[in-house]
BADREN-153427 format. One line per 8 residues: number of its first residue (from 1); for each residue x, y, z of N, C-alpha, C. Coordinates in Angstrom, 1 decimal, padded with zeros to 4 digits. Atoms other than C-alpha are relative to their C-alpha. Layout:
BADREN-153427
NUM = X,Y,Z,X,Y,Z,X,Y,Z  ... .
***
This chain:
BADREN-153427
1 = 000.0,000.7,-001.3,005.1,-022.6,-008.7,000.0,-001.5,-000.2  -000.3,001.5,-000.4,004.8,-026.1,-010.1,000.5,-000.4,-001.1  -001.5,000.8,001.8,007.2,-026.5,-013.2,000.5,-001.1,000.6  -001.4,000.9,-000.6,009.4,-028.1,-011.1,-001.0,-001.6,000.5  000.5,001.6,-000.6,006.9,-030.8,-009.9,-000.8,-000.9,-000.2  000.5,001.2,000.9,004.7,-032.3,-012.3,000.5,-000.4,-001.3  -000.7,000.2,001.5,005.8,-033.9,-015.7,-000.4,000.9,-001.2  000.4,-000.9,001.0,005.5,-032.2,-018.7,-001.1,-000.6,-001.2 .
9 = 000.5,000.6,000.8,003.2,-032.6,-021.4,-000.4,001.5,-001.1  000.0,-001.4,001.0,002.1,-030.3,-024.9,-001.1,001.4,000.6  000.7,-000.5,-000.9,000.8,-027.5,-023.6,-000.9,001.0,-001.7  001.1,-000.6,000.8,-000.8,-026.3,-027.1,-000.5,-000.9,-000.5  001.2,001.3,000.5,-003.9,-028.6,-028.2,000.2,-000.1,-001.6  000.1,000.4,001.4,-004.2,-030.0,-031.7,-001.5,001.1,-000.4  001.0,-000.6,000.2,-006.5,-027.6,-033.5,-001.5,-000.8,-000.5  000.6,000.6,000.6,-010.1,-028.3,-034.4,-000.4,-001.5,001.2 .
17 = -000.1,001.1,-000.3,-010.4,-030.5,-031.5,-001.1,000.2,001.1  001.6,000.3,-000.9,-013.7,-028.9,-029.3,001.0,000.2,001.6  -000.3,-000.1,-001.3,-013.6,-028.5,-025.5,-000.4,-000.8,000.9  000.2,001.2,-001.0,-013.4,-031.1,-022.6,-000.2,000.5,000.9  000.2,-000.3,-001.3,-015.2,-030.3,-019.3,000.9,-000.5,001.2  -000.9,000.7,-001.5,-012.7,-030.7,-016.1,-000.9,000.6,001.2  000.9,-000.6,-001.5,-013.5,-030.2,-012.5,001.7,000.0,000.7  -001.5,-000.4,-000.7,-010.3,-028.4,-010.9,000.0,000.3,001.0 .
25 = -000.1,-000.5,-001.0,-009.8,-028.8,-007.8,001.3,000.2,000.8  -001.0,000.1,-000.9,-007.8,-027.4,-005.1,-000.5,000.8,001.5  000.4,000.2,-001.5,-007.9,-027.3,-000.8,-001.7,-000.3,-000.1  001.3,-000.2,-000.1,-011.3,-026.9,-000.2,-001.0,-000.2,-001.1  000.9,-000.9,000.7,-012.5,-025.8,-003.4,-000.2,-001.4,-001.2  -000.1,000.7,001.1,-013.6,-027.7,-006.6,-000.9,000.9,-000.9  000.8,-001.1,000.4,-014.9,-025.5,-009.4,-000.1,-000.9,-001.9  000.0,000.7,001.3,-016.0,-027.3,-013.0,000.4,000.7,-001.4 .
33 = -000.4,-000.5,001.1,-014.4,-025.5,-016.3,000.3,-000.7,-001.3  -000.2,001.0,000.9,-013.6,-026.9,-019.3,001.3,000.7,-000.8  -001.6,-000.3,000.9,-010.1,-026.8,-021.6,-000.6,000.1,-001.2  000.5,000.4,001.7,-009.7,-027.4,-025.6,000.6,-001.7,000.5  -000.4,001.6,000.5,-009.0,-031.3,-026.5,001.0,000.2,-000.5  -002.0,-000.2,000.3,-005.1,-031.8,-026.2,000.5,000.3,000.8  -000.5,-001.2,-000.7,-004.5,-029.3,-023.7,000.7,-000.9,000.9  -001.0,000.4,-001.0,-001.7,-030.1,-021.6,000.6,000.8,001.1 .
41 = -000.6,-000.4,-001.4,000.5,-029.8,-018.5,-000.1,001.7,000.3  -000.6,-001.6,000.2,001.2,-026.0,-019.3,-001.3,000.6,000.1  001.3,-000.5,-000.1,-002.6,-025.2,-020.2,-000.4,-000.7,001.5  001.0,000.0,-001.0,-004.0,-026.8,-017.3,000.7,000.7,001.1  -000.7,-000.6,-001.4,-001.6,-025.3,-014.5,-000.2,001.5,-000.8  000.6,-001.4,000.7,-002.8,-021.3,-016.8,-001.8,000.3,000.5  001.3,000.3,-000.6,-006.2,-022.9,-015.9,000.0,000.0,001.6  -000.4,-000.1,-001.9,-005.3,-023.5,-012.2,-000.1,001.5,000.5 .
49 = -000.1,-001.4,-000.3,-004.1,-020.1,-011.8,-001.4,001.1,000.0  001.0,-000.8,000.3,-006.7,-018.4,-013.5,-001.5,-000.5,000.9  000.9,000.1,-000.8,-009.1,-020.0,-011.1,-000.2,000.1,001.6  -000.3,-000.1,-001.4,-007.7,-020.2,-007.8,001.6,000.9,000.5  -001.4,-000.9,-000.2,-004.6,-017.6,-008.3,-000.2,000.8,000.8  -000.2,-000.9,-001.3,-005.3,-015.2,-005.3,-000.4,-000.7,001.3  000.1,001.0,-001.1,-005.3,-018.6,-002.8,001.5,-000.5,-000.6  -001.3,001.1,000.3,-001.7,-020.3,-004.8,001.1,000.9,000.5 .
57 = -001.3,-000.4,-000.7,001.1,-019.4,-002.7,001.4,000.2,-001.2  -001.1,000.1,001.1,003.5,-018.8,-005.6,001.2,-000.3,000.5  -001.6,-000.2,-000.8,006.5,-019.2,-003.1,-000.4,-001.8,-000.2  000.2,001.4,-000.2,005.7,-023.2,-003.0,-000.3,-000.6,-001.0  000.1,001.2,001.4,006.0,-026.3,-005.3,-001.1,-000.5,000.0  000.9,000.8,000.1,002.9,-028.2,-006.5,000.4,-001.3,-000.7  000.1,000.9,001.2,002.0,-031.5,-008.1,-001.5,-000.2,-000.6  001.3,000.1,001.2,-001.1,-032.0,-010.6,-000.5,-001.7,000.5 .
65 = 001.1,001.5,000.0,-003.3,-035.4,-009.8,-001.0,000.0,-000.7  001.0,000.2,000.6,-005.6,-036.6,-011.7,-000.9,-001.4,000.6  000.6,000.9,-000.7,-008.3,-038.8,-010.2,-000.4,-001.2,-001.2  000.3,000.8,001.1,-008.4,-042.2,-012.0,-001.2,-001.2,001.1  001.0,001.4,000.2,-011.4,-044.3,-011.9,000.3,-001.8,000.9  -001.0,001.3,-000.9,-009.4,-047.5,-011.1,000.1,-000.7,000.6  -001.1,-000.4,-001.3,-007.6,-046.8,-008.5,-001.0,000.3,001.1  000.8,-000.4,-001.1,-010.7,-045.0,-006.7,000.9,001.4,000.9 .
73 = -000.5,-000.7,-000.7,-008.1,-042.5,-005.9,001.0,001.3,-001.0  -000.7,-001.0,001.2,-006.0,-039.2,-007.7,001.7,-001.2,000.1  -001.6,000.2,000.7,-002.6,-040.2,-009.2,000.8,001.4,-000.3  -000.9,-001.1,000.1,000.1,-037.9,-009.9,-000.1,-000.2,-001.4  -000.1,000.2,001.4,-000.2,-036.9,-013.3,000.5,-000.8,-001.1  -001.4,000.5,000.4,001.3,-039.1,-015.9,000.3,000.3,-001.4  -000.8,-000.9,001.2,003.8,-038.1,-018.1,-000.5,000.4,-001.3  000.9,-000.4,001.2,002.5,-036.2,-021.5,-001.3,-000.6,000.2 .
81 = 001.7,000.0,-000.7,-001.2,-036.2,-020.1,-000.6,001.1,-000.9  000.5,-001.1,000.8,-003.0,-034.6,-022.9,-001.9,-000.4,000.7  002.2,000.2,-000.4,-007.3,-033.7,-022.0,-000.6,-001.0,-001.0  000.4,000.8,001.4,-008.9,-036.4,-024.0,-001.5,000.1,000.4  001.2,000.2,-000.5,-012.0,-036.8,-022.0,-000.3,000.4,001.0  000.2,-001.0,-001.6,-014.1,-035.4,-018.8,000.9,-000.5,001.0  -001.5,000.0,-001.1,-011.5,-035.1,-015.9,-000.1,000.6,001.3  000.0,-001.1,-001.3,-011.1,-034.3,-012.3,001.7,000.2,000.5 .
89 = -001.7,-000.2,-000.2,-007.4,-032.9,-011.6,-000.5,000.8,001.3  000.2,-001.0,-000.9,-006.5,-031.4,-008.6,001.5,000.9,000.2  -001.1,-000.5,-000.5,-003.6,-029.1,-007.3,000.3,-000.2,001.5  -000.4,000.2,-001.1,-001.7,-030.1,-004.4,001.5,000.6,000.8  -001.4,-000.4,-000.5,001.3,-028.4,-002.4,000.7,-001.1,000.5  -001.2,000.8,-000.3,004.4,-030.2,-001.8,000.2,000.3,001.8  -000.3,-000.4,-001.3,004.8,-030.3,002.1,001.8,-000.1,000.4  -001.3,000.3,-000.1,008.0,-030.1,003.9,000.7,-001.2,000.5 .
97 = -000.5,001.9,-000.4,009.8,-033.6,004.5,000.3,000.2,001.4  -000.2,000.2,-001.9,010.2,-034.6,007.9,001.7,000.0,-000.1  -001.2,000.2,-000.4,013.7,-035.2,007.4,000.6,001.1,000.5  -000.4,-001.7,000.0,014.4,-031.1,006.9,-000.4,000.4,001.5  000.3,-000.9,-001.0,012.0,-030.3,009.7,000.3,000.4,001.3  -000.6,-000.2,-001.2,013.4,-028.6,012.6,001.3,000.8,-000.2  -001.5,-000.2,-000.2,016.8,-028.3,011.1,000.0,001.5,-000.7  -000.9,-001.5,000.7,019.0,-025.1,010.5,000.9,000.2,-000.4 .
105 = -001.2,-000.5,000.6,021.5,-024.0,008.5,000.1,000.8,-000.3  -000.1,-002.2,000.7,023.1,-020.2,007.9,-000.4,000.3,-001.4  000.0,-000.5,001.7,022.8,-020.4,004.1,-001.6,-000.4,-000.3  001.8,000.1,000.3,018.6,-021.5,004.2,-000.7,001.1,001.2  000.3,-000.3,-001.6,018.0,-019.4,007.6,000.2,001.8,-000.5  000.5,-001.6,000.0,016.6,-015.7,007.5,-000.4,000.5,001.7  000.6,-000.8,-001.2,016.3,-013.5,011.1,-001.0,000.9,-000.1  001.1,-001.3,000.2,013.2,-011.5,011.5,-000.1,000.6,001.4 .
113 = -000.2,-001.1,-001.8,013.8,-008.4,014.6,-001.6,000.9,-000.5  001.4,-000.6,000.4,010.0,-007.4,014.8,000.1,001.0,001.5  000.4,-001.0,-001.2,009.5,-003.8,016.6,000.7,-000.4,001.0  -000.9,-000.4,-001.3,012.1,-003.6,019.3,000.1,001.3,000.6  -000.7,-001.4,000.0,011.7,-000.2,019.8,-001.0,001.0,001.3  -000.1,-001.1,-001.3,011.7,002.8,022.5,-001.6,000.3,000.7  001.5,-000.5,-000.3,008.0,003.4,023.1,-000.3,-001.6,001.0  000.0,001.6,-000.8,008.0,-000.5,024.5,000.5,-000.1,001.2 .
121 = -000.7,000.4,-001.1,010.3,-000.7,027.0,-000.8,000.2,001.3  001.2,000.5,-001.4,007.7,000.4,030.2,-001.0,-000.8,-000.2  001.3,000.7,000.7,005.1,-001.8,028.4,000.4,-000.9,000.4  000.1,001.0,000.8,006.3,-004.8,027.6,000.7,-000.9,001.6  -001.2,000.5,-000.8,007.7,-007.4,030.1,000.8,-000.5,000.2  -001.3,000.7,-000.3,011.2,-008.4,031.0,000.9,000.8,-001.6  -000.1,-000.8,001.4,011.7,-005.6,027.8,001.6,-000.4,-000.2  -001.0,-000.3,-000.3,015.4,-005.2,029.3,000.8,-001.8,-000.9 .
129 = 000.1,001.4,000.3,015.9,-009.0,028.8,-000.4,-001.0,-001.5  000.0,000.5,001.3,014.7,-009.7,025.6,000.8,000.4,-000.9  -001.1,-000.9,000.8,017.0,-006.7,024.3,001.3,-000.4,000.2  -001.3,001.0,-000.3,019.9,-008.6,025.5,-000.2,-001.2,-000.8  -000.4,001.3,000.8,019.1,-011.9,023.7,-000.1,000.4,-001.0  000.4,-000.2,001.7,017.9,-010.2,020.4,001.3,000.6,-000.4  -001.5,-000.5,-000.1,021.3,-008.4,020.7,000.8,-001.2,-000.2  -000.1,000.6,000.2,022.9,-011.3,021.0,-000.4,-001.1,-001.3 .
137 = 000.1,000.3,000.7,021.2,-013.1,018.2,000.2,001.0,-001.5  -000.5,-001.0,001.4,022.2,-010.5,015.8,001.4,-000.3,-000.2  -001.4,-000.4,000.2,025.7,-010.7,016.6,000.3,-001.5,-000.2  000.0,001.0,000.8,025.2,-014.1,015.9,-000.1,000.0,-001.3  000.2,-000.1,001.1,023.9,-013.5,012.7,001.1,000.3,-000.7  -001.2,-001.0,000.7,026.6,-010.9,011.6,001.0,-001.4,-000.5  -001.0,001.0,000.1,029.1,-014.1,012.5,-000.2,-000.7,-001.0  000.3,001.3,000.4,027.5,-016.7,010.9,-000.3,000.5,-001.6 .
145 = 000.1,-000.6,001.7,026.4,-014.4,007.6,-001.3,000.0,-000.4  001.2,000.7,000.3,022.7,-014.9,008.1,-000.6,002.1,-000.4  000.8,-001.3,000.5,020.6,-012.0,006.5,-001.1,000.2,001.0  000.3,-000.4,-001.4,018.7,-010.3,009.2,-000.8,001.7,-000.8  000.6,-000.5,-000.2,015.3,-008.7,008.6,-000.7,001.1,001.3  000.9,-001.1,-001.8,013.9,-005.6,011.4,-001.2,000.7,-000.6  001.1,-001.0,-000.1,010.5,-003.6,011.2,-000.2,000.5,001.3  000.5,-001.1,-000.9,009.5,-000.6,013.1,-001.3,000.1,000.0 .
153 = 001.5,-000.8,000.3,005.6,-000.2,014.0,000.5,001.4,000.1  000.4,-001.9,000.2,004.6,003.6,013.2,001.5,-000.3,000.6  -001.3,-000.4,-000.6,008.3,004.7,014.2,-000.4,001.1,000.4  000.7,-001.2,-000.8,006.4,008.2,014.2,-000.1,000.4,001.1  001.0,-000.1,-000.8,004.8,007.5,016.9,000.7,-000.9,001.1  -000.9,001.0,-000.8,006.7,004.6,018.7,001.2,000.1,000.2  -001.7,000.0,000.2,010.2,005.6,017.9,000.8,-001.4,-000.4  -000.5,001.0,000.9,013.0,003.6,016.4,000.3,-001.2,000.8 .
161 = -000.1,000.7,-001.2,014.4,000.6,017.8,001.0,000.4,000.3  -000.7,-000.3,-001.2,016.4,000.6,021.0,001.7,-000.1,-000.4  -001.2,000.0,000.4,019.9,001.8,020.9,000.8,-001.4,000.0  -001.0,001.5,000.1,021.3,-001.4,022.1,000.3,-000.8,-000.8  000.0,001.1,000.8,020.6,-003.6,019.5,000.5,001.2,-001.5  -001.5,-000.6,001.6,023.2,-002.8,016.4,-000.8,-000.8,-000.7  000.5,000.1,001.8,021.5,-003.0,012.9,001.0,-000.1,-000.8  -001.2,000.2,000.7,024.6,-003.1,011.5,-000.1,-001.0,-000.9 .
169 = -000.3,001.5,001.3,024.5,-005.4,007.9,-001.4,000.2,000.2  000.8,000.8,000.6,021.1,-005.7,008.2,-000.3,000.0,-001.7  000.2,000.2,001.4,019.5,-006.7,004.8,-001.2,001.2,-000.3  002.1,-000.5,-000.1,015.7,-004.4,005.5,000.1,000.6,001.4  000.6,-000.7,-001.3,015.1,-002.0,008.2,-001.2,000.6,-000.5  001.3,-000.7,000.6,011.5,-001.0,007.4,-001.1,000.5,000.7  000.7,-000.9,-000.5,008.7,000.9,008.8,-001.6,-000.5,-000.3  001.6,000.5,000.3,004.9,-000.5,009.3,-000.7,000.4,000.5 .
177 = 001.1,000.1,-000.5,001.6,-000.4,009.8,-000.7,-000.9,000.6  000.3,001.6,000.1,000.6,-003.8,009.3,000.6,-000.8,001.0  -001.0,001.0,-001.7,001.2,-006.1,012.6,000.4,-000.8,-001.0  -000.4,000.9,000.6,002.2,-008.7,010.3,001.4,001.0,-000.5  -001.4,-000.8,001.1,006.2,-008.1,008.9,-000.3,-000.5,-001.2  000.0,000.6,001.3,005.2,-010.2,005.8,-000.8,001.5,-000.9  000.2,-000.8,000.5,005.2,-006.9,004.0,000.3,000.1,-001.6  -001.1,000.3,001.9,005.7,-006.6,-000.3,001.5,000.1,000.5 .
185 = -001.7,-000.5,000.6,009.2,-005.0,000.5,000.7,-001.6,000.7  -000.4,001.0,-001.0,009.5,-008.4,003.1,-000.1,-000.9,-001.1  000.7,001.2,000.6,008.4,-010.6,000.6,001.2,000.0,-001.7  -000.8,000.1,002.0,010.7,-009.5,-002.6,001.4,000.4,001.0  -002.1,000.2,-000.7,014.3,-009.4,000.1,-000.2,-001.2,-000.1  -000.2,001.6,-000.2,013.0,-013.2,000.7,000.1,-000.6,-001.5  -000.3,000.6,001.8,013.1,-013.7,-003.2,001.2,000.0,-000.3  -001.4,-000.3,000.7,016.4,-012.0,-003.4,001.2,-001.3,000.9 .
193 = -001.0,000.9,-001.1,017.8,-014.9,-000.4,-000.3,-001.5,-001.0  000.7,001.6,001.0,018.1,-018.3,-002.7,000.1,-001.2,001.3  000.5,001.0,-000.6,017.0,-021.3,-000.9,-000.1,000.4,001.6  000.9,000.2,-001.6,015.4,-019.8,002.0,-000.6,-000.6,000.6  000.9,001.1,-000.7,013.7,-022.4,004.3,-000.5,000.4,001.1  000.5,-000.4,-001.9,013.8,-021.0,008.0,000.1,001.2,000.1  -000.4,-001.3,-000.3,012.8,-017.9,009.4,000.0,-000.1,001.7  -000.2,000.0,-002.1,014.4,-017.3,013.7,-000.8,001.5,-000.2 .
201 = 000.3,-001.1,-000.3,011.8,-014.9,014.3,-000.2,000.4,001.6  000.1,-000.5,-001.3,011.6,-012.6,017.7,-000.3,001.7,-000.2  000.7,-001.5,000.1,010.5,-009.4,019.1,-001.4,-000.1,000.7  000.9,-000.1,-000.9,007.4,-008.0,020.1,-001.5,000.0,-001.0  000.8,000.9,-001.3,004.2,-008.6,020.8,-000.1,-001.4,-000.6  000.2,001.5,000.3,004.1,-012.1,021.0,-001.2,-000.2,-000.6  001.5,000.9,000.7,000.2,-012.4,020.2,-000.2,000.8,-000.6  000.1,-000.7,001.4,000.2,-010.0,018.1,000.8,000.3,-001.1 .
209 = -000.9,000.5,000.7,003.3,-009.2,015.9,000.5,-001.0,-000.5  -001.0,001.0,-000.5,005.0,-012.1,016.5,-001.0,-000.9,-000.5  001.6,001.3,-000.5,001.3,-014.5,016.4,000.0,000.2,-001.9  000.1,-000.1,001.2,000.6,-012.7,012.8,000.8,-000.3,-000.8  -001.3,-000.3,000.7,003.7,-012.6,011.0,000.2,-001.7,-000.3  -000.8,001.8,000.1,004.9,-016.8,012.0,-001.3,-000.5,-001.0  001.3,000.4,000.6,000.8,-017.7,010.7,000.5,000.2,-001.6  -000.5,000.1,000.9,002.0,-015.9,007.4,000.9,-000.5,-000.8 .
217 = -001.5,000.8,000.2,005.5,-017.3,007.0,-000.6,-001.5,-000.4  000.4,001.6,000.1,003.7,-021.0,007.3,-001.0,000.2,-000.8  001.1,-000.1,001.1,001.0,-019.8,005.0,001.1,000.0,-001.5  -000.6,-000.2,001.4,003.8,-019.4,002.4,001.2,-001.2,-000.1  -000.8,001.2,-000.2,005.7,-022.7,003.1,001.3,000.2,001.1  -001.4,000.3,-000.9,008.6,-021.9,005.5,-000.2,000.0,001.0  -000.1,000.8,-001.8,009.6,-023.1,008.9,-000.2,000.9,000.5  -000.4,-001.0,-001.0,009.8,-020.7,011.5,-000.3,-000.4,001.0 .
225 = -000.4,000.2,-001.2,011.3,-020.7,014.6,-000.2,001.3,001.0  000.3,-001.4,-000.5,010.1,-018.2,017.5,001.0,000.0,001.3  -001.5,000.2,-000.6,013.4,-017.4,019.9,-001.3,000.1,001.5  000.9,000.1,-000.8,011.1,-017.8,023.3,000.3,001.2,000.8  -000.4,-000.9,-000.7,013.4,-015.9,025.4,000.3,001.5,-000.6  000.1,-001.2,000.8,013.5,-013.0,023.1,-001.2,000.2,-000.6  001.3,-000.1,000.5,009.6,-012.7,022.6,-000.8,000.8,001.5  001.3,000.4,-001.6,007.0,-011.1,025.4,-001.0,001.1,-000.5 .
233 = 001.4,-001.0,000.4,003.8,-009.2,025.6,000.0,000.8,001.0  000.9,-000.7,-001.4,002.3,-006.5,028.1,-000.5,-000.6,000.7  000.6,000.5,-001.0,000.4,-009.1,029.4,000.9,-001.7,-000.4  -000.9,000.9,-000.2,002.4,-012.5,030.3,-001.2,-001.3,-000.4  000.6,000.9,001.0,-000.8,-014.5,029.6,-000.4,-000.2,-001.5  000.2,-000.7,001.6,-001.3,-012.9,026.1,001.1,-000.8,-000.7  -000.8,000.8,-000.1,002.1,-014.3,025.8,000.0,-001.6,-000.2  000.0,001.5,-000.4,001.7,-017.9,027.0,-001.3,-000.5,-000.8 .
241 = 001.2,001.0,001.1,-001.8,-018.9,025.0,000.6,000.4,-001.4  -000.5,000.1,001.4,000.1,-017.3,021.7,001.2,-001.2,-000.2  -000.9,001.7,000.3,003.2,-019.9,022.0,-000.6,-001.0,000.3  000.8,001.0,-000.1,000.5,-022.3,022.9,-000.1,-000.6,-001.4  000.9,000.4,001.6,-001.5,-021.8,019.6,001.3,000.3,-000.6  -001.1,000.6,001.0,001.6,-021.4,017.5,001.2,-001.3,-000.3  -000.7,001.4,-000.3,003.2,-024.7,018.9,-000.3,-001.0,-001.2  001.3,001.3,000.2,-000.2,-026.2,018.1,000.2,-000.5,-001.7 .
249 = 000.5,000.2,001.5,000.1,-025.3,014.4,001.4,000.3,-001.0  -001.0,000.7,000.4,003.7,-026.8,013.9,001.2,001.2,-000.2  -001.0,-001.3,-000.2,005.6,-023.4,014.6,000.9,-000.4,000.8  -001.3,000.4,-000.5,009.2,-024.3,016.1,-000.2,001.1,001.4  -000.3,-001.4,-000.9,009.3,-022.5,019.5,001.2,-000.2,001.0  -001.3,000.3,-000.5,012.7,-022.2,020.9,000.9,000.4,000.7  -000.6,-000.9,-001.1,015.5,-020.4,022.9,001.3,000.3,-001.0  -001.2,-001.1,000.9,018.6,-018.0,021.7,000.9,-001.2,-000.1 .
257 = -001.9,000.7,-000.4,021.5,-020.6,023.1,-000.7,-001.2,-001.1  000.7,000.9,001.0,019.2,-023.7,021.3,000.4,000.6,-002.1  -000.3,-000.9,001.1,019.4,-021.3,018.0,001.2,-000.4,-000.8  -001.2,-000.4,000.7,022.7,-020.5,017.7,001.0,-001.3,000.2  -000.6,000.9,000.3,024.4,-023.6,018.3,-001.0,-001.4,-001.0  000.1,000.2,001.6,022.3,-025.2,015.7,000.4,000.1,-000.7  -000.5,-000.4,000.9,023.3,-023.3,013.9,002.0,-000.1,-000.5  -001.8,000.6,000.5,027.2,-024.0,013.9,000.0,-001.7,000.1 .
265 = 000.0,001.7,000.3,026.5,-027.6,014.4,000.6,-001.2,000.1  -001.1,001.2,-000.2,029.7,-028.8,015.1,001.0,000.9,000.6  -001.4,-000.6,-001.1,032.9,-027.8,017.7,001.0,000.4,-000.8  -000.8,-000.4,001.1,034.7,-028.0,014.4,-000.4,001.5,-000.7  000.2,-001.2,001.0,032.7,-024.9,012.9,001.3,001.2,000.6  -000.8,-001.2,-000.2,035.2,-021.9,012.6,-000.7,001.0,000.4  000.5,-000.8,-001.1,032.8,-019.8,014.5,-000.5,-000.1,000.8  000.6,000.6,-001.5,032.0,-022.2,017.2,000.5,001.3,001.0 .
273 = -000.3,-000.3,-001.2,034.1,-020.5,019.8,-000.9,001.8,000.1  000.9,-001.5,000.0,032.9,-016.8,018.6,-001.8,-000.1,000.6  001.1,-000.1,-000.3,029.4,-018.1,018.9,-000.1,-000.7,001.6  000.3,000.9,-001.1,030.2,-020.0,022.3,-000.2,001.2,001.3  -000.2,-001.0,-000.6,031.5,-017.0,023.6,-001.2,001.2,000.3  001.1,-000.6,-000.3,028.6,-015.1,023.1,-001.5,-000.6,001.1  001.0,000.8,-001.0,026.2,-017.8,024.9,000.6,000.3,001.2  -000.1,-000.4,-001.1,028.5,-017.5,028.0,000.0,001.7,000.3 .
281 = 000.4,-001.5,-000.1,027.5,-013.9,027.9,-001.2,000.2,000.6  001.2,-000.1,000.1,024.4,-014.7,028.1,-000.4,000.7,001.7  000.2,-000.8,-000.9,022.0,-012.5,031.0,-000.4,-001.3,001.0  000.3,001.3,-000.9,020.8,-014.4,034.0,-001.3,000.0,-000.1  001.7,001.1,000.3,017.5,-016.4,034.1,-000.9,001.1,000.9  001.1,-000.9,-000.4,014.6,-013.7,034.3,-001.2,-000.4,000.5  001.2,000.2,-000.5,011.8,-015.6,035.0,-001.1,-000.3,-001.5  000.6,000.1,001.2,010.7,-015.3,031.3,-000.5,-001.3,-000.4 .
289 = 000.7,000.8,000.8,010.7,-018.8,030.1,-000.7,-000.5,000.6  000.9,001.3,-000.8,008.7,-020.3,033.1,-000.8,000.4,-000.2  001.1,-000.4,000.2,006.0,-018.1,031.6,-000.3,-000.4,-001.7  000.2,000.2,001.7,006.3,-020.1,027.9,-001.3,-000.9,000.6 .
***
């Protein structure tokens, strides 16, 4: 997770050389350990792991600081940084640049279709309405080439999802327990997608599916965008405080037609008109978004 973002240094110590006390910290935590004398870039990020590896998001870059005296403040490691003496390092995640954030493009951009399916439809409200835009954002997808995750709660029990919406291509049709989609089999398709960045997720329940799943996504560094008009709950307030709190905590919340011309980007793209064509398709104004 962090080859790529601090410099290198020897990562086997000179023998005969005794052990240097560090203090390694990362978020929250700071925990005191000690290396050999020498130990480098390689050993200390083996150290990292082995102390805070079921909190390191392995999907995300770090960089290594070391707190110098000085300065009064950490530094980014510098280059061939062998342990010589006591030390406080820390690990730090790479955030996403402001420049990126927001934007979309088909070749970084993953769909996630959470629970659409038959046991919902008297439940949920404006059901009819959201199956029409998630429909439409599929057949976006298809166009555009975007890989296009679905989960079923219990299908057992719930049934599959709703004929309307064509699966056709997807990458993952899969079957849960877990409200969250961020499932292993979810998590090793997003390995197989190279430079994934955004996930357009939609579906149901907004504060629950939908609430869980985006939390995870941003727990593992990527954007996600929640389609507004293709999201709703049983209850319409349940709804409205979830895109509240997901706003709050830098979750993209957005609309199908917003989406998909994003996503082509230009009048020039050779699938503008296909994708334009689908927007004027679009259903008429339900009442849904004045309840974002």
């Amino acid at each position: 997770a962090a080859a790529e973002a601090a410099p290198g240094g020897g990562g086997c110590p000179p023998a005969g050389g005794g052990s240097v006390p560090v203090l390694f910290c990362f978020s929250v935590f700071a925990r005191p350990s000690s290396v050999p004398h020498g130990a480098g870039y390689e050993l200390l990020i083996q150290k990292f792991l082995s102390l805070y590896g079921d909190q390191i998001d392995m999907h995300r870059k770090f960089v290594v600081q070391l707190f110098a005296e000085e300065w009064s403040q950490y530094i980014d490691l510098p280059k061939g940084f062998l342990v010589s003496e006591r030390c406080k390092l820390r690990l730090v995640p790479l955030q996403i640049q402001m420049t990126t954030l927001g934007n979309l493009t088909p070749s970084s951009t993953v769909f996630f279709c959470c629970d659409m399916q038959e046991r919902f439809r008297p439940a949920i409200k404006y059901f009819g309405d959201i199956i029409s835009v998630g429909q439409r954002l599929l057949q976006g997808a298809r166009l555009l080439g975007i890989p296009v995750i679905v989960t079923e709660q219990y299908p057992k029990g719930l049934g599959s999802t709703v004929q309307e919406i064509d699966l056709t291509g997807a990458k993952l049709v899969l079957p849960k327990t877990k409200f969250s989609m961020v499932l292993p089999e979810v998590e090793a398709a997003l390995a197989e997608i190279p430079g994934v960045r955004s996930v357009v997720l939609f579906g149901v329940e907004t504060h629950v599916c939908i609430q869980q799943t985006a939390l995870e996504l941003i727990g593992r560094g990527l954007e996600v965008h929640i389609v507004a008009d293709a999201t709703s709950s049983r209850s319409m307030m349940d709804r409205m405080f979830a895109l509240e709190r997901l706003a709050r905590t830098g979750i993209i919340v957005t609309t199908s037609e917003a989406i998909l011309l994003q996503l082509v980007a230009d009048k020039e793209h050779p699938k503008f008109k296909e994708i334009q064509n689908l927007i004027k398709a679009s259903a008429p104004e339900s009442g849904l978004l004045s309840k974002v």
